[in-house]
C-alpha positions in Angstrom: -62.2 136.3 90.4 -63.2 134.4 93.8 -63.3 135.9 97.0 -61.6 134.4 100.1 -62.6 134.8 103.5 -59.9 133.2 106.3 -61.3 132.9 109.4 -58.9 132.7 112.3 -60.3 131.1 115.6 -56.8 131.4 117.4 -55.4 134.1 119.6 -51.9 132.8 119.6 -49.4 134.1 117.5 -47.8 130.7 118.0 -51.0 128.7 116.9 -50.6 125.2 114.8 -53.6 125.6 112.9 -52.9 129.4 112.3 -49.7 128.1 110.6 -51.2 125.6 108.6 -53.9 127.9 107.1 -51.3 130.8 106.5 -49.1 127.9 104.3 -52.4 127.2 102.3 -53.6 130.7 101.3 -49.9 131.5 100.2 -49.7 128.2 97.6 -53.7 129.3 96.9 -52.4 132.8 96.0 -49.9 131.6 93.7 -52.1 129.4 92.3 -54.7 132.1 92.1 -53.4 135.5 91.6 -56.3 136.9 90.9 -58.3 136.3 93.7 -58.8 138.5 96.8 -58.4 137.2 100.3 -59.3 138.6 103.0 -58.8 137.9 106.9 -61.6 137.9 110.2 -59.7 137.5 113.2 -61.9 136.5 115.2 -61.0 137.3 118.7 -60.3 141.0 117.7 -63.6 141.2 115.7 -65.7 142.8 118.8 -69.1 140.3 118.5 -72.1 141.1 120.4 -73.0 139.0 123.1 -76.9 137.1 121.4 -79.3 138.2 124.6 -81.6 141.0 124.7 -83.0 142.8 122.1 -81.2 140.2 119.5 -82.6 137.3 121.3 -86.1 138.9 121.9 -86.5 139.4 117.4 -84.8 135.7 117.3 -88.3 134.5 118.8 -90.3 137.0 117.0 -88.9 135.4 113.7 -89.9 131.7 114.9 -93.1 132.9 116.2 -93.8 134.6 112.2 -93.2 137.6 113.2 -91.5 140.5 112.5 -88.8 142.3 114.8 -90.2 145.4 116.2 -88.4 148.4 118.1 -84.9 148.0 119.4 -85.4 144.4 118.0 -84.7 146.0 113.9 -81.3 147.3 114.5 -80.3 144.1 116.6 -81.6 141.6 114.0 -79.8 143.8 111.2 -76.6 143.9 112.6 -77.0 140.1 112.6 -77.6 139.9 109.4 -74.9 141.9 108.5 -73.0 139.7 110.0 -74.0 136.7 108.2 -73.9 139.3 104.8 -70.8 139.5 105.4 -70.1 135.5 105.6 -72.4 135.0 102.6 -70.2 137.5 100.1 -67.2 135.2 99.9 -66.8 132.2 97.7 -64.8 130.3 99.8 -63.8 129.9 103.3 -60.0 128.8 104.9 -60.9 128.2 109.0 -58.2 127.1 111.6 -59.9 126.0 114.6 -57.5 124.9 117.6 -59.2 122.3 120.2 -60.2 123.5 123.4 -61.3 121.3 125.9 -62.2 119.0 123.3 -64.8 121.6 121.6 -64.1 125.0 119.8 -62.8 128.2 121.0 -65.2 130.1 122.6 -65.8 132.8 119.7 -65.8 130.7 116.9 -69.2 129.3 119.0 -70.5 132.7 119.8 -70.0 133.5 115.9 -71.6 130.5 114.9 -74.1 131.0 117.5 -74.9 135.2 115.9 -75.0 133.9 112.2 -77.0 130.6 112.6 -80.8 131.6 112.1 -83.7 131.1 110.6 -84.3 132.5 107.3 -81.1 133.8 107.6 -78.4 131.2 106.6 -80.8 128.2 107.0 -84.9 127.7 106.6 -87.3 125.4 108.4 -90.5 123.2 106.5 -92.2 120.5 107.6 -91.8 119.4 104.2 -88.1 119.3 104.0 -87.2 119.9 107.2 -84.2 122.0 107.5 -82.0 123.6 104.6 -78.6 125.4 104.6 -79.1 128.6 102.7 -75.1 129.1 102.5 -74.8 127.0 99.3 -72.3 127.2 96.3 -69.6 127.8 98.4 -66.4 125.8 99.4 -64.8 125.4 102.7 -60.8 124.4 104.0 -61.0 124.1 107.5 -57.0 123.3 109.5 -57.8 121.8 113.1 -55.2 121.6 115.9 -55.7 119.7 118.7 -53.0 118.4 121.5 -54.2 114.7 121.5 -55.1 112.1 118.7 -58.5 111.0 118.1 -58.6 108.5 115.6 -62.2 107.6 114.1 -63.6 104.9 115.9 -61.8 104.7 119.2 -62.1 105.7 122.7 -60.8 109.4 122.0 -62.8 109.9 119.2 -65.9 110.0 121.2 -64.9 113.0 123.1 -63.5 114.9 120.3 -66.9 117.8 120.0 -64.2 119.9 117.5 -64.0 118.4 114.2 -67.5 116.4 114.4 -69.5 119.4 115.7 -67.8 122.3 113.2 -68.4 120.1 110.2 -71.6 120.4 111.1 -72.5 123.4 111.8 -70.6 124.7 108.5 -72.8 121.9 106.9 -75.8 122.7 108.2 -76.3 126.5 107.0 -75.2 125.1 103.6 -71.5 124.9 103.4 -71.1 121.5 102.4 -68.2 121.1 100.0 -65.5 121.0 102.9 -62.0 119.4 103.2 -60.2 119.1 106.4 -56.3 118.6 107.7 -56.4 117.8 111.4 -52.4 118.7 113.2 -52.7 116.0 116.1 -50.3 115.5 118.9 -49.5 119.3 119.5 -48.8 119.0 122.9 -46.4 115.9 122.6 -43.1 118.4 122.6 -42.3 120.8 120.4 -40.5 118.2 117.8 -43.7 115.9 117.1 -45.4 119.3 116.8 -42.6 120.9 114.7 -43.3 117.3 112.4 -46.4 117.1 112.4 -47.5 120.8 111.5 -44.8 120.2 108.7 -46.8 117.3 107.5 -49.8 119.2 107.6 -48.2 121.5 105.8 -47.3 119.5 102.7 -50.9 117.7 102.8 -52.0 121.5 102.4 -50.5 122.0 99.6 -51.9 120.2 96.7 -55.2 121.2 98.4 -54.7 124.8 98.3 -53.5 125.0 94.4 -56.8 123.0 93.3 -59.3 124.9 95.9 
């Protein structure tokens, strides 16, 4: 039995890639009955700002050190928080463009879980190493425009490019993607094209 973690980066009830991602996990749970799924809502899940006492055992970790006074319970709830992440099997992640990046939470919660020893090491030998492996990803991104690889467009999209790799950078490499483009071109092309999403979804979700 395979647990599923869906993390949603959208606060709108309304949200493209929200819709997407709720078609998928209901084809996934027919196709997998068995399997539990469970849902981080990201704007409602309260994260910690990273300064202070967090930052403070960040550098004490670089440095080879280890986190001392109010530093322990601010590095632990970190890793909790990557714990968390690392206890699922697979991942389904809508992420809606904006201004041409990520939600602002979905970077702070990158920003918590990504460090060193924690969900990725550091040798001169190998450089660096994701140490989220064995996992598998579905990842729904909305976005109002079009940016077709290799055009003008594309080179201001820092959504898709930047998430893929920060999911494939602490380990998570085994990812497919659905982009739902041309959101804000009226509510018909949006209707159509989340529809199509939709349906692309599909075939994805029953084999994930």
């Amino acid at each position: 039995m395979a647990k599923v973690l869906h993390i949603n980066a959208s606060p709108r009830e309304g949200s493209r890639s929200l819709a997407v991602a709720k078609a998928f996990l209901e084809t996934y749970k027919s196709a997998h009955p068995d399997d539990t799924v469970e849902t981080l809502d990201l704007f409602n899940a309260s994260l910690k700002p990273f300064d202070g006492a967090v930052l403070a055992a960040k550098y004490a970790v670089l440095s080879g050190n280890n986190p001392s006074g109010d530093e322990v319970e601010a590095w632990g709830e970190v890793n909790a928080l990557a714990d968390h992440l690392k206890a699922f099997d697979k991942y389904v992640i809508n992420v809606p463009m904006w201004n041409f990046g990520v939600p602002y939470i979905l970077k702070q919660y990158i920003d918590i879980i990504t460090q060193p020893g924690i969900t990725f090491s550091y040798t001169p030998e190998e450089g660096y190493k994701g140490l989220i492996t064995g996992k598998k990803a579905f990842v729904v991104y909305a976005r109002g425009g079009e940016y077709p690889d290799g055009t003008d467009a594309a080179k201001i999209d820092h959504q898709k490019p930047w998430f893929n790799f920060a999911l494939n950078f602490i380990g998570i490499t085994d990812l497919s993607t659905i982009d739902v483009e041309g959101t804000l071109y009226g509510k018909e092309i949006a209707d159509q094209r989340t529809a199509e999403a939709i349906e692309k979804a599909k075939p994805i979700a029953a084999e994930f």
